[in-house]
Backbone as a chain_set.jsonl record, in Angstrom:
{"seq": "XXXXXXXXXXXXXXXXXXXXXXXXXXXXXXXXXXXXXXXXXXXXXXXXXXXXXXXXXXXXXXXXXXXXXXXXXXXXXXXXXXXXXXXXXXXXXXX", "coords": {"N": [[76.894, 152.023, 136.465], [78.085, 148.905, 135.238], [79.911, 146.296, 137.836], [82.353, 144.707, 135.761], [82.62, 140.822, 136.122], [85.291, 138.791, 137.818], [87.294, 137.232, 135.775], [88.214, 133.809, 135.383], [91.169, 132.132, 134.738], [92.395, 130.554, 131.461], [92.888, 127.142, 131.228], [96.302, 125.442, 130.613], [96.299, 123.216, 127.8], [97.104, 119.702, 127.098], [96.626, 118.487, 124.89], [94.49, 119.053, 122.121], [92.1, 117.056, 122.618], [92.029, 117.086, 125.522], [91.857, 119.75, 125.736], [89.018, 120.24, 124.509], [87.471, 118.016, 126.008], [87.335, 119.782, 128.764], [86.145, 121.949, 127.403], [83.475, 120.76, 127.418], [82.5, 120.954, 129.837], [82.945, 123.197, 131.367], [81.778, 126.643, 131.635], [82.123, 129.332, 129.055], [81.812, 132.099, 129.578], [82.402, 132.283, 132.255], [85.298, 132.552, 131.55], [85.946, 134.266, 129.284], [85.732, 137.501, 128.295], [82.95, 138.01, 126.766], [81.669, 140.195, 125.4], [83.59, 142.243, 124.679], [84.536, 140.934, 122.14], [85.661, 140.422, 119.336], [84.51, 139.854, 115.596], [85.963, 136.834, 113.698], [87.041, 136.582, 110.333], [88.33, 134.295, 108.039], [89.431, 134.143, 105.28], [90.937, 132.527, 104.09], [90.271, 129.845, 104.203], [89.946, 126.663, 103.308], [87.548, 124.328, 102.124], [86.799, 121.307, 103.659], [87.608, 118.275, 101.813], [86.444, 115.177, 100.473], [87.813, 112.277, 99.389], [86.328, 109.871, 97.033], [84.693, 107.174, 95.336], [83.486, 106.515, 92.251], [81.526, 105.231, 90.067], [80.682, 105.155, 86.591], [77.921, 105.141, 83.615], [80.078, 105.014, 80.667], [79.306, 106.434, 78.605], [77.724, 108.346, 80.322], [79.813, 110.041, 81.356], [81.628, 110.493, 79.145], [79.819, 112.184, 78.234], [80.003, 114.107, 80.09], [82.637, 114.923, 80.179], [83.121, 116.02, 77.708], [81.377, 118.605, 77.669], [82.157, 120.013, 80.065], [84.77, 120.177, 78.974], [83.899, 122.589, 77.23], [83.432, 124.248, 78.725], [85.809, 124.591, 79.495], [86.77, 123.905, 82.033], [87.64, 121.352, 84.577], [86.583, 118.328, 84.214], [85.906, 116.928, 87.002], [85.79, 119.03, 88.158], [83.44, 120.291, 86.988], [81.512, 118.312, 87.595], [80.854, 118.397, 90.104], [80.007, 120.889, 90.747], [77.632, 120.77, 89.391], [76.286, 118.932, 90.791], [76.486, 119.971, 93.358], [74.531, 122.116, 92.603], [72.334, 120.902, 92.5], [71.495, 119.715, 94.976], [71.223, 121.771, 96.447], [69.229, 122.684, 95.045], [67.317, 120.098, 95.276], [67.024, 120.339, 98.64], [65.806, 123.062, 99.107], [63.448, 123.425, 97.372], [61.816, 125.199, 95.118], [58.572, 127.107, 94.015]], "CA": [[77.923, 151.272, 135.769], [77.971, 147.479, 135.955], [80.817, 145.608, 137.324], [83.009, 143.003, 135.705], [83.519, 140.243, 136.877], [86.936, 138.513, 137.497], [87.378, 135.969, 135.091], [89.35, 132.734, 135.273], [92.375, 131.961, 133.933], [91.896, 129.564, 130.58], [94.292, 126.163, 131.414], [96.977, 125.348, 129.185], [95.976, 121.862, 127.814], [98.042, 119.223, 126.113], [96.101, 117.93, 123.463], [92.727, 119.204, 121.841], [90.719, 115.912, 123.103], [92.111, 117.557, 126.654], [90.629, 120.972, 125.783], [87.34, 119.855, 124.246], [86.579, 117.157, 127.375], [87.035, 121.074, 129.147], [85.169, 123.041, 127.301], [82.11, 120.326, 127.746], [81.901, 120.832, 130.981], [83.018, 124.62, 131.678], [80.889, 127.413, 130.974], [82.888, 130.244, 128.346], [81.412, 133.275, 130.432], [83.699, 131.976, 133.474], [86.778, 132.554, 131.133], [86.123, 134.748, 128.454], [84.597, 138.47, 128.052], [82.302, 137.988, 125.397], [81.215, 141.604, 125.279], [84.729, 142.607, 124.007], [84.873, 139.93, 121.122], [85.142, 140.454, 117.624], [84.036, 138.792, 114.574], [86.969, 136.949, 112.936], [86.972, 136.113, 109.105], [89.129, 133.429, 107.466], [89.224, 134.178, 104.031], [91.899, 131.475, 102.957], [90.143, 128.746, 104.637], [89.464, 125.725, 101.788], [86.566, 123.268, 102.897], [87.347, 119.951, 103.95], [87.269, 117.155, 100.848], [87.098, 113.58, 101.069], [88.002, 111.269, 98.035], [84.952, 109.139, 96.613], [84.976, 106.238, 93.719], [81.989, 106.647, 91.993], [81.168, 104.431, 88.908], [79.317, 106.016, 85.65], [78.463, 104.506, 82.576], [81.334, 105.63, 79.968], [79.04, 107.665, 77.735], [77.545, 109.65, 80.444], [81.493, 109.996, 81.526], [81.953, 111.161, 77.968], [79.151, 113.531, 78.005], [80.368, 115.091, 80.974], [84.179, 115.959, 79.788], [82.728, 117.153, 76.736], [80.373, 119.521, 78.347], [83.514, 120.352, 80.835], [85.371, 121.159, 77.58], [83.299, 123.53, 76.374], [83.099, 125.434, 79.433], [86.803, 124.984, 79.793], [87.154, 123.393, 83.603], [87.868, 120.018, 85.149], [84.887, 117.276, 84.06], [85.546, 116.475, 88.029], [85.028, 120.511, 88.851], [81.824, 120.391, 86.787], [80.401, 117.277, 88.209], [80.729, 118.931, 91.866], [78.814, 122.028, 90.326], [76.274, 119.652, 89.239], [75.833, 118.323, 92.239], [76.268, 121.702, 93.946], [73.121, 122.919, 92.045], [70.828, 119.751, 92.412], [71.269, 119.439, 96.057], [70.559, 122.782, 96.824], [67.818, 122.487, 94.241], [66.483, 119.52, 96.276], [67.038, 121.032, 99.582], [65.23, 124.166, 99.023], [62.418, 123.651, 95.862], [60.911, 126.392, 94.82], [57.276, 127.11, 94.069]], "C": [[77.988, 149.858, 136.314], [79.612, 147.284, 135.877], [81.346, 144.644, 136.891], [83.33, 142.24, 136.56], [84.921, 139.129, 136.746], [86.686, 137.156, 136.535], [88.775, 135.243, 135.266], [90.396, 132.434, 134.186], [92.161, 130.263, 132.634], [93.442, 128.392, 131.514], [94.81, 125.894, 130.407], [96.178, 123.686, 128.765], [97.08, 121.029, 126.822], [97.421, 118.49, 124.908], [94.964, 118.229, 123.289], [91.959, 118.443, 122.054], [91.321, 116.387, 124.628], [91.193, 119.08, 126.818], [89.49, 120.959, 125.28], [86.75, 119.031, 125.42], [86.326, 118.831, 128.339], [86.106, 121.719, 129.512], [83.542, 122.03, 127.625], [81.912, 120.342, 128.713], [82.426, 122.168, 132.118], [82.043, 126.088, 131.013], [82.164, 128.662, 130.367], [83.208, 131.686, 129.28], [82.096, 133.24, 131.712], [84.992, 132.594, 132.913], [86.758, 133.887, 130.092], [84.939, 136.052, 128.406], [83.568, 138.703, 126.893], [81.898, 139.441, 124.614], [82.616, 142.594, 124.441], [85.013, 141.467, 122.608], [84.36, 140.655, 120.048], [85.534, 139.938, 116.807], [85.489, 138.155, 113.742], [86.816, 136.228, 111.664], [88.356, 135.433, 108.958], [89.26, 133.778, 106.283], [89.915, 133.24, 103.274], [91.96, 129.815, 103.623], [89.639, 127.52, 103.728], [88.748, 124.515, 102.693], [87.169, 122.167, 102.794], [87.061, 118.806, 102.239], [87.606, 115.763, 101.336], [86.631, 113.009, 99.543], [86.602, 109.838, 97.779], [85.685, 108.11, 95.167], [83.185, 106.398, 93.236], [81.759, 105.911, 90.239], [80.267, 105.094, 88.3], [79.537, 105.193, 84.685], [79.235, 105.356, 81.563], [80.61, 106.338, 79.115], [78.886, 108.483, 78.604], [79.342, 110.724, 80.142], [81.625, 110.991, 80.507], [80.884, 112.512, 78.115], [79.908, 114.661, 78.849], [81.498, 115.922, 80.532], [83.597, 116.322, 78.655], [82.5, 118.488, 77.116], [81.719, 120.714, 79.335], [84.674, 121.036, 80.228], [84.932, 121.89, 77.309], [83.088, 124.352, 77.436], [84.74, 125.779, 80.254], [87.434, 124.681, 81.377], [87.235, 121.504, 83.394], [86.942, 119.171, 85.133], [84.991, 116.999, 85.747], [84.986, 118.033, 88.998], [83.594, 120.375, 88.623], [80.99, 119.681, 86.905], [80.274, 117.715, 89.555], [79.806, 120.321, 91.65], [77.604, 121.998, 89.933], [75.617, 119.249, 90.297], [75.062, 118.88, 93.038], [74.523, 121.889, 94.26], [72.25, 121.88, 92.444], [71.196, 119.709, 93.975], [70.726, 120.254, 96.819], [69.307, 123.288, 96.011], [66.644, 122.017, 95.269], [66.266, 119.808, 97.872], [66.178, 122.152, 99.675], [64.598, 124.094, 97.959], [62.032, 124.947, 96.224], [59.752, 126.295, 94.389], [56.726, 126.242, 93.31]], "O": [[77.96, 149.587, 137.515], [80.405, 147.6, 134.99], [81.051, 143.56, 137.395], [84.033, 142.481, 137.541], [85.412, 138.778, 135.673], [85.883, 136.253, 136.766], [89.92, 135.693, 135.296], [90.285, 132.545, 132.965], [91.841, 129.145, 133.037], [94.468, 128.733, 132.102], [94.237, 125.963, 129.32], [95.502, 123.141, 129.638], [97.763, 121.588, 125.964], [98.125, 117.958, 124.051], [94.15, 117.831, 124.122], [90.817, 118.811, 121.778], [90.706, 115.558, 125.298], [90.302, 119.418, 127.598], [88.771, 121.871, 125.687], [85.617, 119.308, 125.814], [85.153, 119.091, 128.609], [85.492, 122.049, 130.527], [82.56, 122.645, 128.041], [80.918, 119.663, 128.967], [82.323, 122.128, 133.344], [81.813, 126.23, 129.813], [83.086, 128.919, 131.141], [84.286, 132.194, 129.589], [82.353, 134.328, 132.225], [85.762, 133.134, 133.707], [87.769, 134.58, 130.198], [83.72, 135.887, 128.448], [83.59, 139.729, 126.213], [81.872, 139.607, 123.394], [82.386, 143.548, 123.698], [86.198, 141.492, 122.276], [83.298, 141.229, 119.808], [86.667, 139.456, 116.805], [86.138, 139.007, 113.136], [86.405, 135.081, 111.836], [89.356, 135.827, 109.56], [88.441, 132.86, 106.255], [89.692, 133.042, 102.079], [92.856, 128.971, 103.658], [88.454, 127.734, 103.472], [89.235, 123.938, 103.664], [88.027, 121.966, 101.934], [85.929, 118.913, 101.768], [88.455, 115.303, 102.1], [85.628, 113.184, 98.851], [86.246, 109.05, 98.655], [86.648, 108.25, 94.413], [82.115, 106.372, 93.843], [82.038, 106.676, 89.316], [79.282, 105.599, 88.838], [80.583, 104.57, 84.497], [78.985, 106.558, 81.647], [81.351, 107.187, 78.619], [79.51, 109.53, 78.428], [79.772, 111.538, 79.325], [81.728, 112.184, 80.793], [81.27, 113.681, 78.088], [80.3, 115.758, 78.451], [81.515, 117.151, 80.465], [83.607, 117.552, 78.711], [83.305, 119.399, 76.923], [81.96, 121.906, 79.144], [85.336, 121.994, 80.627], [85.823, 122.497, 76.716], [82.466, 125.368, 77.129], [84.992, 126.628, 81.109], [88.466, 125.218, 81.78], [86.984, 120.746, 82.457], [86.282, 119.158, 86.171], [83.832, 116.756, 86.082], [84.235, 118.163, 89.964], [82.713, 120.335, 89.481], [79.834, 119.918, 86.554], [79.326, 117.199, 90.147], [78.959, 120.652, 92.479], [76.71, 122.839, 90.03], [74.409, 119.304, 90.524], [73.899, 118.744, 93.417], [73.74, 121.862, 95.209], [71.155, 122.323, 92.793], [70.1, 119.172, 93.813], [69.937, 119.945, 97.712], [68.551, 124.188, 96.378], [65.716, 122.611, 95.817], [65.185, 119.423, 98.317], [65.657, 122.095, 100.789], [65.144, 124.846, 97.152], [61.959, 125.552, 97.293], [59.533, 125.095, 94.222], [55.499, 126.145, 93.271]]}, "num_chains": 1, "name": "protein.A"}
């Protein structure tokens, strides 16, 4: 039987740029049993967005909310699904 060993006590810290300078220069395995950890899911976590201006000429524009109409969503949802698809297009081609 192996034994544990004692682990250190985490410090409280006062501000997360206090506990990140920390953790860069403490090892986890000092503080924390890793061997007892389990996996934790978020499920109602919503990815970060950041606001863009983006200039089109006014037909595509038009094409788009059309297109957006007809499938019944947000012409700014279905330009991010556009996107979506062509980046992970270009990212990963296929044969």
């Amino acid at each position: 039987m192996q034994s544990r060993k004692k682990l250190k006590e985490v410090p409280s810290f006062k501000s997360e740029q206090e506990e990140r300078a920390f953790w860069e220069t403490h090892d986890t395995t000092d503080y924390v049993d890793w061997s007892v950890a389990k996996v934790a899911v978020f499920p109602n976590l919503k990815p970060s967005t950041e606001t863009i201006s983006l200039r089109l000429p006014a037909g595509l524009l038009a094409d788009i909310k059309v297109l957006a109409n007809q499938r019944d969503v947000p012409y700014q949802s279905l330009m991010k699904i556009f996107l979506a698809e062509r980046v992970a297009r270009e990212r990963h081609p296929g044969p």
